[in-house]
C-alpha positions as CSV (number, residue, x, y, z in Angstrom):
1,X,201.8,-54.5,-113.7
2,X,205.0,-53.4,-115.9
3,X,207.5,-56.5,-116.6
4,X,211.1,-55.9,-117.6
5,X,213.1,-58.3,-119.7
6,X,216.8,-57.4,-119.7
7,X,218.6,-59.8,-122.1
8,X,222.2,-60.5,-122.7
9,X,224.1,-58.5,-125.0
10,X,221.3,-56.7,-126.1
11,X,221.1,-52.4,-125.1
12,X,217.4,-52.8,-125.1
13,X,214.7,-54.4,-123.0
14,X,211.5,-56.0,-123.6
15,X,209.0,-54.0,-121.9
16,X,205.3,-55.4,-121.2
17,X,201.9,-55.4,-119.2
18,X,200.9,-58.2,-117.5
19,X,197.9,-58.9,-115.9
20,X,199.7,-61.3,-113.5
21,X,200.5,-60.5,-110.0
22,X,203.8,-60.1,-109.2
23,X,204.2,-63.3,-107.2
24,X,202.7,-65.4,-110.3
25,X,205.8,-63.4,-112.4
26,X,208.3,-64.0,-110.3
27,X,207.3,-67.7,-109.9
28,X,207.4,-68.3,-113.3
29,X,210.6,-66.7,-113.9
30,X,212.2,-68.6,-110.8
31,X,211.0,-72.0,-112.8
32,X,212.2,-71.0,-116.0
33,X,215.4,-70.5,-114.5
34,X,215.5,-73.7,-112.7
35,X,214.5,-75.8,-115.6
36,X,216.5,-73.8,-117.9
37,X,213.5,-73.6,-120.4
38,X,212.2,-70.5,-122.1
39,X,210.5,-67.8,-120.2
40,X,206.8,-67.8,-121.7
41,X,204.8,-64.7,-119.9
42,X,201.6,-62.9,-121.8
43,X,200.8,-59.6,-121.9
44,X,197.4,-57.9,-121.3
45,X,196.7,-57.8,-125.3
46,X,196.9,-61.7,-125.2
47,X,200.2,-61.0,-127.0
48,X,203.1,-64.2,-125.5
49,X,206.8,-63.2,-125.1
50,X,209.3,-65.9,-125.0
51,X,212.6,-65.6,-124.2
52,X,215.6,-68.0,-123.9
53,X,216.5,-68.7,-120.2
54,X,220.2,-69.0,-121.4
55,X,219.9,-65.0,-122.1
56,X,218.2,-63.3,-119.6
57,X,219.9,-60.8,-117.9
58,X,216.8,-59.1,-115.3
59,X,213.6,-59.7,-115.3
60,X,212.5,-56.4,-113.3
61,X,208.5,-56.9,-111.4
62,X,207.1,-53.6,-111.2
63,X,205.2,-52.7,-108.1
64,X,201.6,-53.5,-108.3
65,X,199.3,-50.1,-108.7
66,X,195.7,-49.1,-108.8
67,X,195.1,-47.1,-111.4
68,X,193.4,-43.9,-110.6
69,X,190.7,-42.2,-112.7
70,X,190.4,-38.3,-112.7
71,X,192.6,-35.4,-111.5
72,X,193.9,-35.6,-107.4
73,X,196.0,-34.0,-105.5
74,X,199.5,-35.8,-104.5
């Protein structure tokens, strides 16, 4: 699922897969929020993105999707 990180004062955002659901996201955010401590989420290279709580602007949860394999109709 696609994860993105809007912080403050800053044109760009930090864009990444996780291999979280989006309920797991979201409650993480929520608790970094609450405790004011860094946002620590992981990406599905193993990679960890931390960000200040004091500078988040969005987190944005994208929608959860199967992936489809080969060519199909819409």
């Amino acid at each position: 699922m696609e994860v993105k990180i809007g912080i403050q004062n800053i044109g760009r955002e930090i864009v990444l897969e996780s291999a979280q659901d989006a309920d797991a996201v979201a409650k993480v955010v929520a608790e970094s929020l609450a405790k004011g401590t860094e946002l620590r989420l992981s990406d599905e290279k193993g990679r960890q993105i931390i960000v200040p709580a004091n500078v988040l602007g969005y987190v944005e949860i994208g929608a959860e999707e199967v992936r489809r394999v080969g060519f199909g109709a819409l």
